[in-house]
PALO-24047 format. One record per residue (C-alpha): x, y, z; residue number from 1; residue in three letters. Coordinates in nm, 2 decimals. Example, Ala and Ser with C-alpha at 12.3 -4.5 7.8 and 13.67 -1.06 7.14 Angstrom:
<martors>
MARTOR       u       v       w    i   aa
MARTOR    1.23   -0.45    0.78    1  Ala
MARTOR    1.37   -0.11    0.71    2  Ser
</martors>
This chain:
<martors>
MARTOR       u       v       w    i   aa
MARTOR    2.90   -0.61    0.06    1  Unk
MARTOR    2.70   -0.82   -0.15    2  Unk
MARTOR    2.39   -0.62   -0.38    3  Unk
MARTOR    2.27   -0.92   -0.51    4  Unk
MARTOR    1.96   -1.08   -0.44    5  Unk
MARTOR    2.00   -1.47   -0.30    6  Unk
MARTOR    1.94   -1.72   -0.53    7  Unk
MARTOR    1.60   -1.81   -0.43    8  Unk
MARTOR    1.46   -1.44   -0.46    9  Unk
MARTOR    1.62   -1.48   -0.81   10  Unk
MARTOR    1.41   -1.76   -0.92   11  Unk
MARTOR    1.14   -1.58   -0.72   12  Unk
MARTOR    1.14   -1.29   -0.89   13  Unk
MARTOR    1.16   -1.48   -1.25   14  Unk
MARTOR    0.89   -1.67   -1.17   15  Unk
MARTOR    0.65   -1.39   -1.08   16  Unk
MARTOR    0.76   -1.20   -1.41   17  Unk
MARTOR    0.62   -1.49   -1.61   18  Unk
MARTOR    0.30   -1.52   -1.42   19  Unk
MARTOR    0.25   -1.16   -1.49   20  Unk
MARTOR    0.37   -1.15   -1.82   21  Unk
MARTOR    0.18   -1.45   -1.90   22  Unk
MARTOR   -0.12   -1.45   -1.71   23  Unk
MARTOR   -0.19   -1.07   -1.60   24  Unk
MARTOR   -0.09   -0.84   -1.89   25  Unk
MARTOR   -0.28   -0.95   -2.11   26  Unk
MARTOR   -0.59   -0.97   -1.91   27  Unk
MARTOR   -0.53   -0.62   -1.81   28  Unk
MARTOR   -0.81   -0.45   -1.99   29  Unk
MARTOR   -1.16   -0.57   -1.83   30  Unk
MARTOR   -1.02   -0.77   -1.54   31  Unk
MARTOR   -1.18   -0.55   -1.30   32  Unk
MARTOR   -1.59   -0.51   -1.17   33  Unk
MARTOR   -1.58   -0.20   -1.02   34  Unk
MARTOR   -1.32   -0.16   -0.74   35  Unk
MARTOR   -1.26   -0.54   -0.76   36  Unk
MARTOR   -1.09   -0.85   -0.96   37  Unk
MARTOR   -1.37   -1.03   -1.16   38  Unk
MARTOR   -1.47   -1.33   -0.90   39  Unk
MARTOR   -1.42   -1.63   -1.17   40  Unk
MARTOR   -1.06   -1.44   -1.23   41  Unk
MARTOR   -0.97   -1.41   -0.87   42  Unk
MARTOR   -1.09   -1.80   -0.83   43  Unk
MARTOR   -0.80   -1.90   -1.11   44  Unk
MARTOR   -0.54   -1.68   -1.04   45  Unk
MARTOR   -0.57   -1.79   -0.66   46  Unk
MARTOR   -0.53   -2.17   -0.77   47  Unk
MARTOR   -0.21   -2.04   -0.96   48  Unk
MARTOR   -0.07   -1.82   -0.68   49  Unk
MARTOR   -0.09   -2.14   -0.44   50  Unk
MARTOR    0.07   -2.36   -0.67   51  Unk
MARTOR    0.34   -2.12   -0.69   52  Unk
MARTOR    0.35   -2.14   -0.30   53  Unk
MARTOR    0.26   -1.78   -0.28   54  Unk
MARTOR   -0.06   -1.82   -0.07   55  Unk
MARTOR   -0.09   -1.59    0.22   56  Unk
MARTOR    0.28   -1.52    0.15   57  Unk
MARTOR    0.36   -1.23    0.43   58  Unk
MARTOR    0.16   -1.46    0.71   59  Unk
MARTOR    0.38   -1.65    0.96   60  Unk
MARTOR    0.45   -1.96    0.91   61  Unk
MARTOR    0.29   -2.03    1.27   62  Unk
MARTOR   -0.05   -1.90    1.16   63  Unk
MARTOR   -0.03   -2.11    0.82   64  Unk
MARTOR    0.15   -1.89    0.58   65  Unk
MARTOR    0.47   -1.88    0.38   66  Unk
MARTOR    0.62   -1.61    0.65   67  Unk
MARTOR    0.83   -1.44    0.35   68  Unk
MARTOR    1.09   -1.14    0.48   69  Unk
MARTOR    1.03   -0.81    0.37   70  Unk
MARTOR    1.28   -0.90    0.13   71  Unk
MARTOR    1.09   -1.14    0.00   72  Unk
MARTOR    0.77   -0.96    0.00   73  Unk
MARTOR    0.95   -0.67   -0.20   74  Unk
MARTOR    1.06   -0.86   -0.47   75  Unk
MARTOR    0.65   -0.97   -0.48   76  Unk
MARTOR    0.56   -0.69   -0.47   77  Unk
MARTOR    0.82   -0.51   -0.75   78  Unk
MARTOR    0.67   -0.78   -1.01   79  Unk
MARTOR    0.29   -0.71   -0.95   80  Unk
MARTOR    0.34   -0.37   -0.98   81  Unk
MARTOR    0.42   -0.39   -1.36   82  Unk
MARTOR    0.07   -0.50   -1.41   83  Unk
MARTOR   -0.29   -0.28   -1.36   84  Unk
MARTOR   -0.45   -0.58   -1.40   85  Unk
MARTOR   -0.53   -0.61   -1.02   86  Unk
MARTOR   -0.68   -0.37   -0.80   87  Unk
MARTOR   -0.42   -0.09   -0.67   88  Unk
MARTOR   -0.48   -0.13   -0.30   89  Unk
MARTOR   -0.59   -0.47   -0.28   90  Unk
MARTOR   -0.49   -0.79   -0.51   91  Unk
MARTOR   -0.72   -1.07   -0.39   92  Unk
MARTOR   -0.52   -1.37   -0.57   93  Unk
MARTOR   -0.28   -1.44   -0.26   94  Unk
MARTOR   -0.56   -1.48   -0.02   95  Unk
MARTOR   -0.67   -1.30    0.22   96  Unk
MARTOR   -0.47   -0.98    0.31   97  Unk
MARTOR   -0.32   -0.93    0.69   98  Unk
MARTOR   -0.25   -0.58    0.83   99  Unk
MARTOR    0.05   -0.58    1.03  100  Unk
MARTOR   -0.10   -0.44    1.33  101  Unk
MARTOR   -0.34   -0.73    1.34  102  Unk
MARTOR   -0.01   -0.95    1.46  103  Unk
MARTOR    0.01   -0.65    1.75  104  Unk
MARTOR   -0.31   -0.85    1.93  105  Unk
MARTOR   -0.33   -1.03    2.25  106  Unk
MARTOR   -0.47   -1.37    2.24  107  Unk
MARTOR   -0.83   -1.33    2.28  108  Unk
MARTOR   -0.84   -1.09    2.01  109  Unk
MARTOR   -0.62   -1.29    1.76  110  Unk
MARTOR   -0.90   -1.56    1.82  111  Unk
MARTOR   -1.18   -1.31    1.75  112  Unk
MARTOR   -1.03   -1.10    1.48  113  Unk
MARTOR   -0.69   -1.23    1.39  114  Unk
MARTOR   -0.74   -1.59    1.32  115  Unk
MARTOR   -1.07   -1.49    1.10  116  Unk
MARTOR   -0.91   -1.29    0.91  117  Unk
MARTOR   -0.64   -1.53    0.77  118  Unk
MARTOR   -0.89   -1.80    0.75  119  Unk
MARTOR   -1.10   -1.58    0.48  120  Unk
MARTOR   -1.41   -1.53    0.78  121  Unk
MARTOR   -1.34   -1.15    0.86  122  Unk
MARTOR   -1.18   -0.85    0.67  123  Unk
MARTOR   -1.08   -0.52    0.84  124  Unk
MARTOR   -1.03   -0.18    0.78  125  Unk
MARTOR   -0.80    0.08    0.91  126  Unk
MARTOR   -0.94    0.40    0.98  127  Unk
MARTOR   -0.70    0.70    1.11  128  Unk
MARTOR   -0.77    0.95    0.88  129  Unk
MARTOR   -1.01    1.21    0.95  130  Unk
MARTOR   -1.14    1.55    0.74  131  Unk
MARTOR   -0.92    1.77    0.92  132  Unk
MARTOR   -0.63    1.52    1.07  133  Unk
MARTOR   -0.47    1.32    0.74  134  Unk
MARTOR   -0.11    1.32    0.77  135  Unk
MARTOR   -0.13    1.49    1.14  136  Unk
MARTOR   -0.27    1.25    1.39  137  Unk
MARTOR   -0.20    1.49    1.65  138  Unk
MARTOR   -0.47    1.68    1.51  139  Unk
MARTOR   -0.70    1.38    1.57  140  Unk
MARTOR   -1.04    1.51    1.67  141  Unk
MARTOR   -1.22    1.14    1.70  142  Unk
MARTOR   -1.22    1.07    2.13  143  Unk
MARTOR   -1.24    0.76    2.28  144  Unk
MARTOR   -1.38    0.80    2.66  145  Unk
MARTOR   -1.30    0.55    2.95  146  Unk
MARTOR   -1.67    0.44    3.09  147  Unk
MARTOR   -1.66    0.18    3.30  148  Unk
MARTOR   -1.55   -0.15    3.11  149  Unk
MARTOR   -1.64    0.04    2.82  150  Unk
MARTOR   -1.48    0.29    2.59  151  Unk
MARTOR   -1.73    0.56    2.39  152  Unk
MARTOR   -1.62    0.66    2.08  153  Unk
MARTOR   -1.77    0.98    1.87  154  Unk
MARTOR   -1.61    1.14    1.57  155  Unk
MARTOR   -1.58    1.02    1.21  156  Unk
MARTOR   -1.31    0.92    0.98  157  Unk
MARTOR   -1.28    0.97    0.64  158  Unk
MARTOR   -1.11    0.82    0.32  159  Unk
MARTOR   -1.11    0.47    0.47  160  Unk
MARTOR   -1.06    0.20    0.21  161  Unk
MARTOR   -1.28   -0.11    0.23  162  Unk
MARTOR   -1.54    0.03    0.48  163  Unk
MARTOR   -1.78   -0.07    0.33  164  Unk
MARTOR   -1.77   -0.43    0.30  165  Unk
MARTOR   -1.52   -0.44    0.65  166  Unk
MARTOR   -1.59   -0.69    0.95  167  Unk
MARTOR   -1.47   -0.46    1.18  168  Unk
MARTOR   -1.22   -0.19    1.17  169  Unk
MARTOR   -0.94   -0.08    1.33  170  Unk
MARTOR   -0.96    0.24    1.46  171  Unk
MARTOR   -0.75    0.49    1.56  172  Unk
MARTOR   -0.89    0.76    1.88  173  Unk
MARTOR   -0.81    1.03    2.07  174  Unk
MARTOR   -0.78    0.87    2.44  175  Unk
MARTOR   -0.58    1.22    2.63  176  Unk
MARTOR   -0.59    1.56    2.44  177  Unk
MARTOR   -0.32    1.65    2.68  178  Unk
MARTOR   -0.06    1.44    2.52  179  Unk
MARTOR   -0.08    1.48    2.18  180  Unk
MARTOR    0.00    1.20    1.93  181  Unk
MARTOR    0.26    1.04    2.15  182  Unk
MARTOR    0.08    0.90    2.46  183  Unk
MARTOR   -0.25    1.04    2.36  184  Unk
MARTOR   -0.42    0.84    2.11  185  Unk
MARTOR   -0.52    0.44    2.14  186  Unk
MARTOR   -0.62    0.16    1.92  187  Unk
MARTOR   -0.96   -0.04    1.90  188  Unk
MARTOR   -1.11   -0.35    1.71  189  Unk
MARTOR   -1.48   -0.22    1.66  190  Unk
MARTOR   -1.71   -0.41    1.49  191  Unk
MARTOR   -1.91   -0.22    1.17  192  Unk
MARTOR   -2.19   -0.34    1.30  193  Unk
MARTOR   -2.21   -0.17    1.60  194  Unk
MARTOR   -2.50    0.03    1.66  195  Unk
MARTOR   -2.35    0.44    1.60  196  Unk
MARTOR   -2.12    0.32    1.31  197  Unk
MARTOR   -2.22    0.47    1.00  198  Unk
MARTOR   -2.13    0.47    0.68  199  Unk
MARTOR   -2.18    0.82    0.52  200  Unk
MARTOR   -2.08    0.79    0.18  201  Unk
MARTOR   -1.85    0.65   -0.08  202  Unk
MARTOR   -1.60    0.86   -0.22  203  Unk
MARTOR   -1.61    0.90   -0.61  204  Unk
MARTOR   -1.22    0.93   -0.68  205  Unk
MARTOR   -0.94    0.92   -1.00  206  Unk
MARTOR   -0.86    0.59   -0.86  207  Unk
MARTOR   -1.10    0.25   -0.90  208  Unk
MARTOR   -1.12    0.21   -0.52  209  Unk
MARTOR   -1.41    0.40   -0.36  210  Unk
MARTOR   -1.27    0.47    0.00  211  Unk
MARTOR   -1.54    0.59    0.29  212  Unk
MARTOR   -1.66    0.85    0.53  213  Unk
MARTOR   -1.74    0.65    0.81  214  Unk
MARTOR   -1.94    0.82    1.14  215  Unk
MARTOR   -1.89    0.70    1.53  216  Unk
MARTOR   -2.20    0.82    1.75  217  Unk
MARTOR   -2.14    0.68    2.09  218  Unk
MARTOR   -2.03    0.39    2.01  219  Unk
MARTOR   -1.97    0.15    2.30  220  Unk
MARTOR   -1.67   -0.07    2.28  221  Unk
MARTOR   -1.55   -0.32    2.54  222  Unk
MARTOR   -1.20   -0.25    2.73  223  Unk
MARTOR   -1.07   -0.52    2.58  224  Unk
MARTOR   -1.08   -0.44    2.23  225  Unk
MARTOR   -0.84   -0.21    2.27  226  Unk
MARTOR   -0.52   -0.31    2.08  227  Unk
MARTOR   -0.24   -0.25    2.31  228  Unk
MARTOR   -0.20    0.00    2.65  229  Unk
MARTOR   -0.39    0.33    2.64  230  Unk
MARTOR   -0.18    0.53    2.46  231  Unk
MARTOR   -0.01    0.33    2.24  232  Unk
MARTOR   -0.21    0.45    1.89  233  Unk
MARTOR    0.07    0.56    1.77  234  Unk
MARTOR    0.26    0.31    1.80  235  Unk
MARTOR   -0.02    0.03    1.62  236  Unk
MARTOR   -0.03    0.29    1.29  237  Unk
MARTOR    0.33    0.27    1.29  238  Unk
MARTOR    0.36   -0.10    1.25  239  Unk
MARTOR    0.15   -0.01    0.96  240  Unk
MARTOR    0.29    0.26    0.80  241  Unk
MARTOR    0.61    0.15    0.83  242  Unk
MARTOR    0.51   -0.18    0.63  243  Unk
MARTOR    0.35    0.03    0.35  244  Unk
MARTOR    0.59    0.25    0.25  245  Unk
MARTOR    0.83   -0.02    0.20  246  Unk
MARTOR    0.54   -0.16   -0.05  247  Unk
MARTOR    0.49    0.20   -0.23  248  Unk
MARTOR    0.85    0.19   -0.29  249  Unk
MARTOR    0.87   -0.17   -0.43  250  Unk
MARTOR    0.53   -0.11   -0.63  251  Unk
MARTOR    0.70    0.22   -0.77  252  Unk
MARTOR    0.97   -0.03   -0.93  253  Unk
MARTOR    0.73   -0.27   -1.12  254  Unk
MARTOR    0.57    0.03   -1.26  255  Unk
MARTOR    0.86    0.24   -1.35  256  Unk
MARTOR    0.99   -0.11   -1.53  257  Unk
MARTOR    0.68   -0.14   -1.75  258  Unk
MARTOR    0.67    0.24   -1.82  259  Unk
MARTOR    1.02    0.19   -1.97  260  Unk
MARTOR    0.95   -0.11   -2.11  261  Unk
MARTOR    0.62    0.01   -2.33  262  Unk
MARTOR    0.82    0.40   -2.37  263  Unk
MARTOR    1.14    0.21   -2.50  264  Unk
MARTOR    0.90   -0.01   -2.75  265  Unk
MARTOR    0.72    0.23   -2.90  266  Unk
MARTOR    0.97    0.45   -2.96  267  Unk
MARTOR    1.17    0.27   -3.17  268  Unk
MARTOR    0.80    0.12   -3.38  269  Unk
MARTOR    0.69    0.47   -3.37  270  Unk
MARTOR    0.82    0.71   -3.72  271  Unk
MARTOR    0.74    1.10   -3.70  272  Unk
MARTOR    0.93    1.29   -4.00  273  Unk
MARTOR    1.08    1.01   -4.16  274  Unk
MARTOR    1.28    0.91   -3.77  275  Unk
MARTOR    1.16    0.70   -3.54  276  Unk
MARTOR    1.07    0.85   -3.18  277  Unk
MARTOR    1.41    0.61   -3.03  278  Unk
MARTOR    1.61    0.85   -3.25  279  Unk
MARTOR    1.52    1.13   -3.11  280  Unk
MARTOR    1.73    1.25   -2.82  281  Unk
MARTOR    1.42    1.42   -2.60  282  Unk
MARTOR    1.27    1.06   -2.61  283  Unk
MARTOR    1.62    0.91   -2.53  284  Unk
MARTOR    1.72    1.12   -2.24  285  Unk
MARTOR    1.34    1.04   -2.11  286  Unk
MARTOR    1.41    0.69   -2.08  287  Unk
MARTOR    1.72    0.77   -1.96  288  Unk
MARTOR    1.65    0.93   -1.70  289  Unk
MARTOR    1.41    0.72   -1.58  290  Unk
MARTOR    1.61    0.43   -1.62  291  Unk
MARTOR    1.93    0.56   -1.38  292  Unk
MARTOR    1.63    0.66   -1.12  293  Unk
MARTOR    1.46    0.28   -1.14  294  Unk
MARTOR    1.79    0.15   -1.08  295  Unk
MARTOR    1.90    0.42   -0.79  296  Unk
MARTOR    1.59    0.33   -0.62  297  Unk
MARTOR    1.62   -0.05   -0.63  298  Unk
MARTOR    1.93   -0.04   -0.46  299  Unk
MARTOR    1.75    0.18   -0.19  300  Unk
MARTOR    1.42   -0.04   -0.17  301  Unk
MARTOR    1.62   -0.32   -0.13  302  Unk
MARTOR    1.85   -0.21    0.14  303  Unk
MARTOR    1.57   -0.11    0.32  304  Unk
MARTOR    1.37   -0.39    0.30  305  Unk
MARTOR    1.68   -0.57    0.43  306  Unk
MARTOR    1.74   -0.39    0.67  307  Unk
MARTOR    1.39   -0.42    0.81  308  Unk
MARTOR    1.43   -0.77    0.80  309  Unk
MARTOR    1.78   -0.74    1.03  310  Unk
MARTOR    1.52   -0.59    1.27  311  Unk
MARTOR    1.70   -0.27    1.24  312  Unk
MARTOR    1.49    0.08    1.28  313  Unk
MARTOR    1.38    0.18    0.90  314  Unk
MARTOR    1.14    0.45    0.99  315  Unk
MARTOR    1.37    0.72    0.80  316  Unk
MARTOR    1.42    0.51    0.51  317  Unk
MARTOR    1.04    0.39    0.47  318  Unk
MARTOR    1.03    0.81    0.48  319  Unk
MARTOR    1.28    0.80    0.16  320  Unk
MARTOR    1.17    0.50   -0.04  321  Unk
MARTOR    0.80    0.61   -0.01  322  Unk
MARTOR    0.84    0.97   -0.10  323  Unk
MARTOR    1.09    0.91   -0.41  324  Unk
MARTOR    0.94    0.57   -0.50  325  Unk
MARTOR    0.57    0.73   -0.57  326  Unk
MARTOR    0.73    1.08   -0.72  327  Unk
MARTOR    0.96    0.90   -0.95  328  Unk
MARTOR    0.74    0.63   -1.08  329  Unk
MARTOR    0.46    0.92   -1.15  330  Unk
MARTOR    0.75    1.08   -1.39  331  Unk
MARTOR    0.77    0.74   -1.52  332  Unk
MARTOR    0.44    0.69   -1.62  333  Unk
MARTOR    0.41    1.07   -1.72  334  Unk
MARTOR    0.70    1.04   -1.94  335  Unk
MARTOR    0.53    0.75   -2.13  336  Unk
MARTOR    0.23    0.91   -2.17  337  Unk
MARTOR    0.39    1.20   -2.34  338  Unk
MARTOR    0.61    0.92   -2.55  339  Unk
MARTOR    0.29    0.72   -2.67  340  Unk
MARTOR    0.07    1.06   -2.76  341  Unk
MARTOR   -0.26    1.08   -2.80  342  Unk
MARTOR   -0.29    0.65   -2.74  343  Unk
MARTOR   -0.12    0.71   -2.44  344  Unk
MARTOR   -0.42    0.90   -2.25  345  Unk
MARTOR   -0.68    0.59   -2.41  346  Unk
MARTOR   -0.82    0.32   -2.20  347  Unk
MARTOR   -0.67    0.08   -2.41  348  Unk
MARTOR   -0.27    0.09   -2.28  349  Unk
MARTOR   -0.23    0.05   -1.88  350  Unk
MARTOR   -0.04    0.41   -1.88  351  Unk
MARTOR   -0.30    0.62   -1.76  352  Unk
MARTOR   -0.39    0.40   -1.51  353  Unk
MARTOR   -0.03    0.39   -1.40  354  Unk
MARTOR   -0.06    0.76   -1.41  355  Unk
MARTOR   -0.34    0.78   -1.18  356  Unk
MARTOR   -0.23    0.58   -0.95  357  Unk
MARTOR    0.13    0.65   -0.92  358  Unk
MARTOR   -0.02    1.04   -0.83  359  Unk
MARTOR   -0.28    0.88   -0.60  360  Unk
MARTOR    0.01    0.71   -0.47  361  Unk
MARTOR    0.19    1.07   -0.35  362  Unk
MARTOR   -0.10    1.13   -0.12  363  Unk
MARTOR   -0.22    0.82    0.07  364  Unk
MARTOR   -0.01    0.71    0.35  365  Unk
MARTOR    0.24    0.99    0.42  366  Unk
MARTOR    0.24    1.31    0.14  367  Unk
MARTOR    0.58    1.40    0.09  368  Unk
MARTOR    0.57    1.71    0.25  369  Unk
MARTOR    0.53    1.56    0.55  370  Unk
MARTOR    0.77    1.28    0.54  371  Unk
MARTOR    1.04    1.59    0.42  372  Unk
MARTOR    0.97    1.78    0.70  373  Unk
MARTOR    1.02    1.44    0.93  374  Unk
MARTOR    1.34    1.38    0.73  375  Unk
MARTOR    1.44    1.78    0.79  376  Unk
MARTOR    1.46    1.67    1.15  377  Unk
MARTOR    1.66    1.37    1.12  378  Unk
MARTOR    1.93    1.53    0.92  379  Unk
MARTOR    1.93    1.87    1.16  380  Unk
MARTOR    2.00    1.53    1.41  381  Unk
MARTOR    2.28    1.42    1.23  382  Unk
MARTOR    2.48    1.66    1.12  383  Unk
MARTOR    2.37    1.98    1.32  384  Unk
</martors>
């Protein structure tokens, strides 16, 4: 039983620490026009990213990419979380992202959707969630209706990130009440610029992305953009979620890391009645704490990611490393806030942003109380 990484995630993972260290911490305050990295920023760090050999770096190798494991990709992901310098839910410095379910298509729609998107022609969305069906898809109330060589689809999502400037979106549609979530919801590739696709608004939110509502008013979609059998909906968002736990954990590690890193620092620079803060055992047991949890939770992000890479079923521990990763980095980041003070709630140190995204982070994609009432089952399975 061997925990430690292999050699070339080693050098990996040290040379990412001094890109960000270098070239990403310190740009951290202004980097950013609205919801996105500054174009001439995005241009440089891109050149630097490819000279690393880090260009499309979860693409396979067949479609031009570096086709890194989940491994891999976790130890990428770990070191870019220590930095707000980027957008949260979408970098733009190691080209252009690839949702998972994109490498679910047949091979008319890779050329139409798949292939454009890794060449930087098309972006996508993924749109599942709806006003009254988040974490319940079940609950799905947006129907897809078999006509002819058509489907129609009506209903409206909501909270859908990058909507707005999306080629097409994937989207996720109730195809057979009858059969609930398993069996009863399907998959399509529908172009935003379909006539009966709206966008209703942008979503003002603590975060810097502005995710959409987004409207479907009989909106005809040929047979054969539908990703997979009827049915299989499911299924697609899995290959998803799955995927982006595994990140939430892996991003809760780079931050928890920093947090410790600016707590531990201050503390000892910081004097309050003639002591400083890293004599003071509150403050110590804080960083602590949060110390033994960073390290618990490597072990499991790394296991995990492993074991996805085995091709071994993960679904339960994406569940874990999701739901602890967010919750404990959150404590992280809060616990540093309290450390720094006052300075900790400015603008002008990367904690409150940390903050706000690490409790963003507890909602999207799986809120814990979901993912413990899914892990409830598993253990009733197991030792019941």
């Amino acid at each position: 039983m061997d925990f430690e990484l292999p050699d070339e995630l080693h050098m990996l993972q040290g040379e990412l620490r001094k890109f960000v260290d270098r070239e990403l911490i310190p740009i951290e305050t202004g980097a950013q026009q609205g919801a996105d990295l500054r174009p001439e920023l995005r241009k440089r760090l891109g050149e630097m990213t490819r000279a690393m050999g880090l260009w499309h770096f979860a693409t396979p190798v067949e479609l031009g990419g570096q086709g890194l494991g989940m491994l891999a990709r976790a130890v990428v992901w770990e070191q870019m979380g220590r930095t707000t310098a980027l957008p949260t839910r979408k970098w733009q410095i190691f080209g252009p992202e690839v949702s998972p379910t994109l490498y679910l298509l047949d091979e008319r729609q890779r050329a139409e959707y798949l292939l454009p998107v890794v060449r930087g022609e098309k972006t996508d969305c993924f749109a599942q969630t709806e006003a009254e069906a988040g974490g319940d898809p079940a609950a799905m109330r947006t129907s897809a209706v078999r006509d002819g060589d058509h489907y129609v689809i009506n209903g409206s999502k909501r909270f859908i990130t990058s909507a707005d400037t999306a080629s097409f979106a994937q989207v996720i549609a109730r195809t057979d009440a009858s059969r609930g979530a398993h069996g009863g919801i399907s998959a399509f590739l529908v172009d935003m610029d379909t006539p009966g696709v709206r966008i209703l608004r942008k979503e003002k939110t603590m975060m810097d992305d502005e995710p959409c509502d987004v409207a479907f008013d009989n909106v005809r979609v040929p047979a054969w953009k539908r990703i997979g059998a009827e049915g299989d909906g499911f299924k697609v968002g899995q290959a998803w979620i799955n995927h982006g736990r595994i990140r939430h954990g892996a991003r809760a590690l780079g931050v928890m890391e920093r947090c410790i890193e600016l707590g531990a620092r201050y503390a000892k620079q910081r004097v309050t009645f003639g002591k400083p803060l890293a004599e003071r055992q509150s403050i110590q047991w804080m960083l602590v704490d949060s110390y033994i949890e960073l390290q618990m939770l490597r072990l499991m992000v790394y296991r995990t990611a492993w074991r996805y890479d085995q091709g071994e079923d993960v679904r339960y521990d994406a569940y874990i490393v999701k739901m602890r990763g967010d919750r404990l980095s959150f404590e992280c980041a809060d616990h540093c806030m309290q450390i720094h003070g006052g300075a900790g709630l400015t603008r002008e140190l990367p904690i409150e942003k940390f903050w706000r995204d690490q409790r963003s982070m507890m909602i999207t994609e799986g809120p814990e109380e979901i993912l413990k009432s899914a892990l409830s089952r598993r253990v009733f399975e197991l030792y019941a």
